[in-house]
N, C-alpha and C positions, 0 to 999 in steps of 0.2 A: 397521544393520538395525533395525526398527519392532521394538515392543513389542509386535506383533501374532505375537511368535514364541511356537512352543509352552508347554505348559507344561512346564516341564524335569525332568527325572527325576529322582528324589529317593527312589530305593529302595536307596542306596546304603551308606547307615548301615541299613538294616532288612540286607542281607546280610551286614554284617560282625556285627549283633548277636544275628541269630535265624539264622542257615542254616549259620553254619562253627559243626561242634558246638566244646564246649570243652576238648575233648583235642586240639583242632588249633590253639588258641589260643596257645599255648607258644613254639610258632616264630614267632609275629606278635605277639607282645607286644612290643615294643620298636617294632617297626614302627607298628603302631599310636599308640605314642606320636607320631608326626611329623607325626598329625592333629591332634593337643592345640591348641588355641587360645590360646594362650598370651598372646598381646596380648588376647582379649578382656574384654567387662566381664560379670560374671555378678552383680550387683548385682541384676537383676531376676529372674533362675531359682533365686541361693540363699534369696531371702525365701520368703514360704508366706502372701501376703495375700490367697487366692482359695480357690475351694474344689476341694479332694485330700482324697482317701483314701490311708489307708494300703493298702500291698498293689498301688497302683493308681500310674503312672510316665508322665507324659506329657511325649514327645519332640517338640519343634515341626520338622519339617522342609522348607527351605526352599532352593528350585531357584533360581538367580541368574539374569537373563537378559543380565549382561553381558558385553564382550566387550575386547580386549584394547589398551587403552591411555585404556579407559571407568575416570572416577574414582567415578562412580554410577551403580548395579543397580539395579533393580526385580527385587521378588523376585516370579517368574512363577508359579512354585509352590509350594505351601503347605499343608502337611498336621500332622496331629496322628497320632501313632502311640503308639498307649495298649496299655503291656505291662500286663494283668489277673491277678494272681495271683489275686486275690480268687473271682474270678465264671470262672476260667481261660482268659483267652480274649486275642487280639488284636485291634486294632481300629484301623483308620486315617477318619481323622477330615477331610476336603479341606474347605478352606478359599475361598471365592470371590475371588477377586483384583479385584472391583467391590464386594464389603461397603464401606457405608460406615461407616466408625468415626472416633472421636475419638484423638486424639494428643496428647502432649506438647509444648506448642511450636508446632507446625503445624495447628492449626485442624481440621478434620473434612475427610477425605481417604479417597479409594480406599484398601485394606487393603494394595494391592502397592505402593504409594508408599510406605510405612511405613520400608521397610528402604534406599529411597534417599535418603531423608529422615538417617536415624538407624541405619541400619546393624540388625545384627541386636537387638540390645538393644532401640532403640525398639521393631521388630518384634514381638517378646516381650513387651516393654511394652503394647505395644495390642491384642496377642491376649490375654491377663490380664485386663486391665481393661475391653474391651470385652465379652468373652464369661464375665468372669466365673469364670477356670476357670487353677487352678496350671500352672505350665508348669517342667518341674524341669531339663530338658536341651534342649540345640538341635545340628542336622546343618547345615550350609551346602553343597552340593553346586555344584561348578561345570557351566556346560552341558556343555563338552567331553565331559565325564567318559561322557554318555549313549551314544554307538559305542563306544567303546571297549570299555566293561564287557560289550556285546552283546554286538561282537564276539570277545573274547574267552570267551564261554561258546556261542560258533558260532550263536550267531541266538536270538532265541525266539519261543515259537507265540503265534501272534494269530489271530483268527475276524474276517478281515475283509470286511464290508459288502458288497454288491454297491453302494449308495448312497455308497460311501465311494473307491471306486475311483479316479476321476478327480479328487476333489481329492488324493488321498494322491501320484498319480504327479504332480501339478502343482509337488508340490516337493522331490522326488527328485533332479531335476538338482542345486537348490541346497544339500541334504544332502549330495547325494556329492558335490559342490565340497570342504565343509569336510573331511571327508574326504582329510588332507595324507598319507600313506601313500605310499609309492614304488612297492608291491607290488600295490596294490588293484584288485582284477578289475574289467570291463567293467562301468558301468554298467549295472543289470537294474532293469524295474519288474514292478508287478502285474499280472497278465494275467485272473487270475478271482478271486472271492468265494471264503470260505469260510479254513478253519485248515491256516494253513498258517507256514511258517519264515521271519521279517525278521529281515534282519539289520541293524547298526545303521544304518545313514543310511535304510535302509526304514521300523526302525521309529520313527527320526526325524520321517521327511514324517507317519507314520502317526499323530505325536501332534500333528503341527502343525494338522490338516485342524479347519477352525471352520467348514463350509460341508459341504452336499449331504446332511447327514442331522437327521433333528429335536434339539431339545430343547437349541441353542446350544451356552451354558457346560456347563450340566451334561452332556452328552454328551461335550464334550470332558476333563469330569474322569473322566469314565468311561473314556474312551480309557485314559486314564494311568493310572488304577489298574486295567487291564486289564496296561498295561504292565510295572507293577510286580510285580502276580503272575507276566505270564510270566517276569520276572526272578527273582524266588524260585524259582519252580520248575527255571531252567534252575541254578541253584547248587546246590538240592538232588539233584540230578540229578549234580551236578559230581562228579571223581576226587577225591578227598582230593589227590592229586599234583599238580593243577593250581591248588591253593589258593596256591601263592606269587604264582604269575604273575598271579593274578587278585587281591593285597591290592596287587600293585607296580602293575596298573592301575588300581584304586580311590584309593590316597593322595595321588597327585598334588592330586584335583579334591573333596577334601572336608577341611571342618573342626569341627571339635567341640569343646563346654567338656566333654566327657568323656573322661579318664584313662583308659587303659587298663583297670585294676582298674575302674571305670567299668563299663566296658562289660562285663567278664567276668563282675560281678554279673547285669547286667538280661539278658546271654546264658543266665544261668545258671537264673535267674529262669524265661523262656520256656522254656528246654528242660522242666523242670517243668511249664508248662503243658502239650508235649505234643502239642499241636493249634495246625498252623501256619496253620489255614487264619483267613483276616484278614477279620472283619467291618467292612464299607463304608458309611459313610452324606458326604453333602453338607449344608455348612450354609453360610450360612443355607439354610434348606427353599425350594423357590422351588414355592410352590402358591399367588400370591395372597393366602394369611393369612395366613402367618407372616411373609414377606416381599412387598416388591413394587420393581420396577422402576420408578424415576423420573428425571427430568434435574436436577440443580441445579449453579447456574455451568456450563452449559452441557456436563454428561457426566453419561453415563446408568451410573447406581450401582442396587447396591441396599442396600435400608434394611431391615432386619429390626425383628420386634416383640420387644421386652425378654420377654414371656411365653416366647417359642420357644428361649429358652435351658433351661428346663426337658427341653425336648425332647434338645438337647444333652448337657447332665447326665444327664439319663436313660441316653442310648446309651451315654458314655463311662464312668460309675461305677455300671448297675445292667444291664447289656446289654439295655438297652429298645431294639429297632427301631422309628427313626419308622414310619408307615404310607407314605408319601411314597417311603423305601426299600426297602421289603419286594417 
């Protein structure tokens, strides 16, 4: 399959560390371990060469688009999820998968080449050094992983589009293909606009759609962190009782350089903040100034302005709202 596939979901470490409070941790402690990354290299997330605050924890999370007998991924999605004790607040951070940046080794490349290139470490490595900004933990989510986790919290609500309609059913068939289930009801599509319950391979095609409504890329990060909240929301929502069935669907398709004890800190962290609701911005800014859209070696990237990392910093360490996201 092209690389023209969605961008893959990656709210899967944000449910196991901000939505299962931590008196239900107890029982999935051990479990959790069997995400631990064990082979990976953390050379680049234990250093502190960039700029962090204390108080202040940024998670690189990062959706694979590969598939199964592929020895290299491109990582499709790309987010920064910053737990704020400081300023109280959460924040996710979406990364353009056309920035262009520099790398180790590999010359100046697309941002989502990064991680097929050199795996997640590179990845880390040039999100640090290009943008300037500490990166202390990383999530690796498989795509599979995205029906499943839906469907097992029975769908979640989306407000979708009237513009959006006809591409989103245009790739339904090929969502509910993957969809290997023995039990799985009759294919269903969308029939009208408006908020309403997908379930997973719906809300699959729904992050796939890069056509019928304005503003490209950034619309379609918007999709996904549409997606991501209805995922929190359908957790926080969830029985305490169905929390097993929903860690033993989650482990399979993610991996982490954090430890159990790890996670139970920065879980412990947010509950203290308090307030789940997740402030959103897009970088590079894509208004012309700060960035712009160009071809070079024949693919169209964009190149941002060293000054608009300011803007960056800003949002992640002082809850500055660009103007661009407000």
């Amino acid at each position: 399959m092209s690389n023209k596939i969605l961008k893959r979901i990656v709210a899967l470490l944000i449910i196991l560390i901000i939505m299962i409070p931590a008196s239900a941790f107890g029982f999935v402690y051990f479990k959790l371990n069997s995400m631990y990354d064990s082979g990976g290299d953390n050379s680049t997330t234990s250093k502190n060469d960039y700029k962090a605050e204390e108080g202040i924890t940024n998670i690189l999370l990062c959706g694979t688009d590969g598939r199964p007998g592929e020895k290299n991924s491109r990582s499709d999605a790309m987010m920064i999820l910053t737990v704020d004790s400081k300023n109280k607040s959460l924040k996710l951070t979406s990364l353009a998968r056309d920035t262009y940046v520099s790398t180790s080794g590999h010359g100046d490349v697309k941002l989502t080449e990064a991680y097929a290139y050199g795996g997640i470490n590179l990845l880390a490595e040039t999100i640090e050094r290009n943008f300037e900004l500490d990166i202390q933990n990383y999530a690796i989510v498989d795509f599979y992983s995205f029906m499943d986790i839906i469907d097992t919290l029975g769908g979640i609500t989306i407000d979708v589009k009237q513009n959006e309609i006809k591409e989103l059913n245009k790739f339904i068939p090929e969502t509910y293909g993957w969809n290997t289930k023995d039990n799985k009801e009759p294919i269903s599509y969308i029939q009208s606009a408006g908020e309403q319950k997908l379930n997973g391979y719906q809300a699959l095609a729904y992050s796939r759609i890069r056509k019928g409504s304005s503003g490209g890329a950034l619309e379609r990060d918007k999709r996904q962190r549409q997606v991501i909240e209805g995922l929190m929301k359908g957790v926080k929502d969830l029985p305490m009782t169905k929390y097993p069935k929903l860690v033993d669907t989650i482990l399979p398709y993610v991996k982490t350089n954090m430890k159990p004890a790890e996670i139970l800190s920065v879980g412990g962290r947010v509950l203290k903040i308090g307030n789940f609701n997740i402030t959103q911005m897009e970088f590079p800014i894509d208004d012309g100034v700060n960035s712009k859209n160009v071809r070079i070696n024949n693919k169209s990237v964009m190149q941002f302005e060293p000054s608009s990392l300011d803007i960056l910093h800003g949002f992640i360490f002082e809850n500055i709202m660009p103007e661009k996201n407000k």
